[in-house]
C-alpha positions in Angstrom: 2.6 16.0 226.3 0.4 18.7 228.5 -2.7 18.4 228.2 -5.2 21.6 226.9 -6.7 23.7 230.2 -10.0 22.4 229.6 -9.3 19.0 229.2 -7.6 19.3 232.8 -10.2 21.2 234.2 -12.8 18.3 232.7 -10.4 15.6 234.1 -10.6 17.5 237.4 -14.1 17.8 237.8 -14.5 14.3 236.8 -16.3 14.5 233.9 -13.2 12.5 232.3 -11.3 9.8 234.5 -9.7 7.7 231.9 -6.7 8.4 229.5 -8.0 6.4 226.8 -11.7 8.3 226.9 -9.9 11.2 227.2 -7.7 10.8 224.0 -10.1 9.6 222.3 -13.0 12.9 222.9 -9.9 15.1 222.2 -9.6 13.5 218.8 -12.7 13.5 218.0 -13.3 17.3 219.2 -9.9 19.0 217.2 -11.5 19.0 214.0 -14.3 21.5 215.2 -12.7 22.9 217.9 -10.2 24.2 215.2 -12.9 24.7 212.5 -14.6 27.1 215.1 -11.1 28.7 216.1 -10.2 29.9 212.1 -14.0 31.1 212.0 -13.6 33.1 215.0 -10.1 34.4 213.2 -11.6 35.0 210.0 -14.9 37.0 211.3 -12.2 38.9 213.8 -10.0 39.8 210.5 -13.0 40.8 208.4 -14.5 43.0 210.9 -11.3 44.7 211.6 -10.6 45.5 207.8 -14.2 47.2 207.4 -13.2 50.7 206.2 -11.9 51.2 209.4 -14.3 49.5 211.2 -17.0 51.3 209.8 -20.5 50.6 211.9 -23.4 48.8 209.9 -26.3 47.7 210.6 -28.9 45.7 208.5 -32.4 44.0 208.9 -34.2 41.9 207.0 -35.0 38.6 205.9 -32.8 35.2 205.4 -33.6 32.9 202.8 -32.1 29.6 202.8 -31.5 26.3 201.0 -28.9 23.0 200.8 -28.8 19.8 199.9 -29.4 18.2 203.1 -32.7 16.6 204.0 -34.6 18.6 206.2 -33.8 19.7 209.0 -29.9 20.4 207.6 -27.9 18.3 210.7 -25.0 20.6 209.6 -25.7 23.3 211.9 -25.7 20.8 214.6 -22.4 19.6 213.8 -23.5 15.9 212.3 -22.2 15.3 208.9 -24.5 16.0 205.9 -27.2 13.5 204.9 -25.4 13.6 201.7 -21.6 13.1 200.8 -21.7 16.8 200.8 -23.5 19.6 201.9 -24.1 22.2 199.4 -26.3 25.4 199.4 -26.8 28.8 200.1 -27.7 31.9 201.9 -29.4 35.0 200.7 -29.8 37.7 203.0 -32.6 40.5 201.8 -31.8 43.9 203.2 -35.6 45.7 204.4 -33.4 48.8 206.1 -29.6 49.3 206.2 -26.5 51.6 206.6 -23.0 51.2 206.2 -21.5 54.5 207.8 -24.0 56.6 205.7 -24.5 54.7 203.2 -28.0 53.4 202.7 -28.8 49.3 201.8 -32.3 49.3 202.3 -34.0 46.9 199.5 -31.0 45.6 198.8 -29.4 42.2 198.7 -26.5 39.5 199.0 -25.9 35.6 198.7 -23.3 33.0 199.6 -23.3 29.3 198.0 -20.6 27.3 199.3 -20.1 23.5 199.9 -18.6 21.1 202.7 -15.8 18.4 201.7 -17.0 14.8 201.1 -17.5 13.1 204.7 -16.8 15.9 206.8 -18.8 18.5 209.1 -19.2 21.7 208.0 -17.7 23.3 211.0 -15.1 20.4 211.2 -14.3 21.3 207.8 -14.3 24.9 208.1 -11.4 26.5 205.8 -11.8 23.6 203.7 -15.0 23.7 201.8 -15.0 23.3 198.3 -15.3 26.8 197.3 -17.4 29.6 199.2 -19.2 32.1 196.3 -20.3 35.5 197.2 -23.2 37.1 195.3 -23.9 40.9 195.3 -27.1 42.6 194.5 -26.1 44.2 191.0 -28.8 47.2 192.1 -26.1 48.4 194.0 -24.5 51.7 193.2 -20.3 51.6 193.3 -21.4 52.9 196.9 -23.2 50.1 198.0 -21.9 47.3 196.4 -18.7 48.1 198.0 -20.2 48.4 201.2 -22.4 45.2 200.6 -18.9 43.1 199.8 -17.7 44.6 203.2 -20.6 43.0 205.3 -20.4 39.7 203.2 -17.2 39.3 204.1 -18.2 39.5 207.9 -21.4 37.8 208.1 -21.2 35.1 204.7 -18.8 32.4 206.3 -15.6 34.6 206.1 -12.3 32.1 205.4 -14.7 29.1 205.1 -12.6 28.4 201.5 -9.8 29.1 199.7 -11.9 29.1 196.8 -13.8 32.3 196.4 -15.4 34.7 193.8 -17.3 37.8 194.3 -20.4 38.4 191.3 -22.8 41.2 191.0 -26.1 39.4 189.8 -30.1 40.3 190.0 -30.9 38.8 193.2 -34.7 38.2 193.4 -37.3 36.8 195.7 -41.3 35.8 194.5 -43.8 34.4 196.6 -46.5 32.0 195.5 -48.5 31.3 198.7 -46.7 29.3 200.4 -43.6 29.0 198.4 -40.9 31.4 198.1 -38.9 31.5 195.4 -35.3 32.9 194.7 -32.9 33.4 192.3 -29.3 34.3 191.9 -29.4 35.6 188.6 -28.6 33.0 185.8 -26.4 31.0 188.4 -29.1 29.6 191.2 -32.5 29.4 192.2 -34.3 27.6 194.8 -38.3 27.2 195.9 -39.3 26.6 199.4 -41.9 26.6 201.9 -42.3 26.0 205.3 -43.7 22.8 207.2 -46.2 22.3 209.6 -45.6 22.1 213.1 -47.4 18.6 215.2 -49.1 21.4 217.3 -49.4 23.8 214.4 -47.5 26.8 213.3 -44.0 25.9 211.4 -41.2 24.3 213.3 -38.5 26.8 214.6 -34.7 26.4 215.1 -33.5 28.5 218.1 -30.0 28.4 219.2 -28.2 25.4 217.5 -24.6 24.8 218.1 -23.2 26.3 214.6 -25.9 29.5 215.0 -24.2 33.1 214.1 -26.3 35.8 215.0 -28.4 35.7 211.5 -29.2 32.0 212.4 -30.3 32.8 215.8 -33.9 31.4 215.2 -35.1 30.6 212.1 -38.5 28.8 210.4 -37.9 25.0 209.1 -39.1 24.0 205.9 -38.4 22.0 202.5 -37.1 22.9 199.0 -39.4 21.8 195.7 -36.4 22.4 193.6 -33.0 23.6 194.0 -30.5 24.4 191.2 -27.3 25.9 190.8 -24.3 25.9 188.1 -21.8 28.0 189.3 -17.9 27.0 190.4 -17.9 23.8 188.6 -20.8 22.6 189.6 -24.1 21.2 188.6 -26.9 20.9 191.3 -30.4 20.0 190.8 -31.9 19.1 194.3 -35.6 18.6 195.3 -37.7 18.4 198.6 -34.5 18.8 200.3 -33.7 21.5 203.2 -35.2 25.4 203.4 -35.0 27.8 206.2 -36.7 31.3 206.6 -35.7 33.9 209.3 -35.4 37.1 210.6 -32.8 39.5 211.5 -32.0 42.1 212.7 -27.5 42.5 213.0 -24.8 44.8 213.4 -21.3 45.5 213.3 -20.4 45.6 217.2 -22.3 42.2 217.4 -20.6 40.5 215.4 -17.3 41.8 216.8 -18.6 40.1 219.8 -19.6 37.2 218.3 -16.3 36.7 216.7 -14.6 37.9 220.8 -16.8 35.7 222.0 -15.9 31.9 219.9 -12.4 33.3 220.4 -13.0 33.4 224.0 -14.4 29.7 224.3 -11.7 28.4 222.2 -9.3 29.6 224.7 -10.8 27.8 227.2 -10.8 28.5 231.4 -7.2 29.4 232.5 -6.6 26.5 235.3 -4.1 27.8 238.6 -0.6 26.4 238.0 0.2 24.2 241.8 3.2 27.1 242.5 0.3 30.4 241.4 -0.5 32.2 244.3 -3.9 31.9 245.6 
């Protein structure tokens, strides 16, 4: 059986020398080597089906919350510190446009959930169900062009399992704590923690980051609760992030070119190609 052209270009550098270490790193890497693949599909699809690739752009605020204890290892591709990981996303919209249609105030939510025992990104395409929430604010306008950017930027073909609701989508702070709700569906209350040298611990960069989860703040829940696609959550001093951000339609075409890209790997010279 040929082996992959990375694997070969690995085995060639050295990095890899023996079959059985080999075998054994490709086995363990196929699950989120494929998980990432069918993300990189699924964000390629979506974007192309926007309208016609219609060009958005939105800033804002991310608000979010899981199960895991903090920091969630699940964007570092470790399995959850729970049999599953299950939470959400809310993204709240300061300025944006689809085409000419304004979003600014606006908002939208995903809650989805990881099999039992598995990665999410190893998982990807599997989870449990993947829930998208739209702000009900919206006009016909905007909540179609709000469904349009969920579908690129809320973890596009992460499930079989998906709804779309329109719900009040709401965010209060209390000092420290933040507190959201998905209309009578979900909430959850966070706030950030402290930093050793002060200041509240950032994220930057981690192996499952998208463009909204660049950078983001790390923090704890006081309570999250959700009752939605069979379920039945009721968390507490469990994982909360806070970000910033600031996206587009032509990056995340290139995010999506890009993990298609790596996945592909290096092309490696056949022994007959001309040099």
């Amino acid at each position: 059986m040929a082996r992959s052209n990375w694997l070969v270009s690995m085995n060639r550098a050295g990095v890899i020398s023996q079959p059985m270490r080999t075998t054994r790193l490709f086995i363990a890497l196929v699950p989120m080597l494929a998980g990432s693949l069918l993300l990189a599909v699924s964000i390629g699809r979506a974007s192309e089906k926007t309208e016609g690739k219609t060009p958005w752009k939105i800033t804002g605020q991310l608000e979010e919350a899981c199960s895991c204890d903090a920091a969630c290892p699940c964007w570092f591709d470790s399995k959850p510190t729970k049999m599953t990981c299950g939470g959400g996303q809310v993204l709240f919209i300061e300025k944006g446009t689809y085409g000419k249609v304004k979003l600014d105030g606006l908002a939208i939510a995903n809650m989805s959930q990881s099999p039992e025992g598995k990665t999410m990104m190893g998982s990807f395409g599997s989870w449990n169900f993947s829930y998208n929430y739209i702000d009900e604010k919206a006009n016909p306008e905007q909540r179609k062009a709000l469904e349009a950017i969920a579908n690129v930027v809320m973890v596009p073909g992460a499930s079989k399992k998906t709804e779309t609701r329109y719900v009040a989508i709401t965010r209060k702070t209390e000092g420290k704590d933040h507190e959201i709700s998905l209309g009578r569906y979900g909430t959850f209350r966070g706030h950030l923690l402290e930093g050793g040298l002060g200041g509240a611990p950032k994220v930057v960069n981690p192996p499952g980051a998208d463009p909204i989860h660049h950078e983001y703040q790390q923090g704890r829940t006081a309570k999250m609760t959700y009752n939605d696609a069979d379920q039945n959550w009721s968390w507490e001093n469990s994982n909360y992030m806070l970000g910033k951000f600031t996206v587009d339609s032509a990056q995340y075409e290139k995010y999506a070119a890009g993990l298609a890209q790596k996945m592909a790997g290096p092309k490696v010279p056949k022994p007959d190609d001309k040099q």
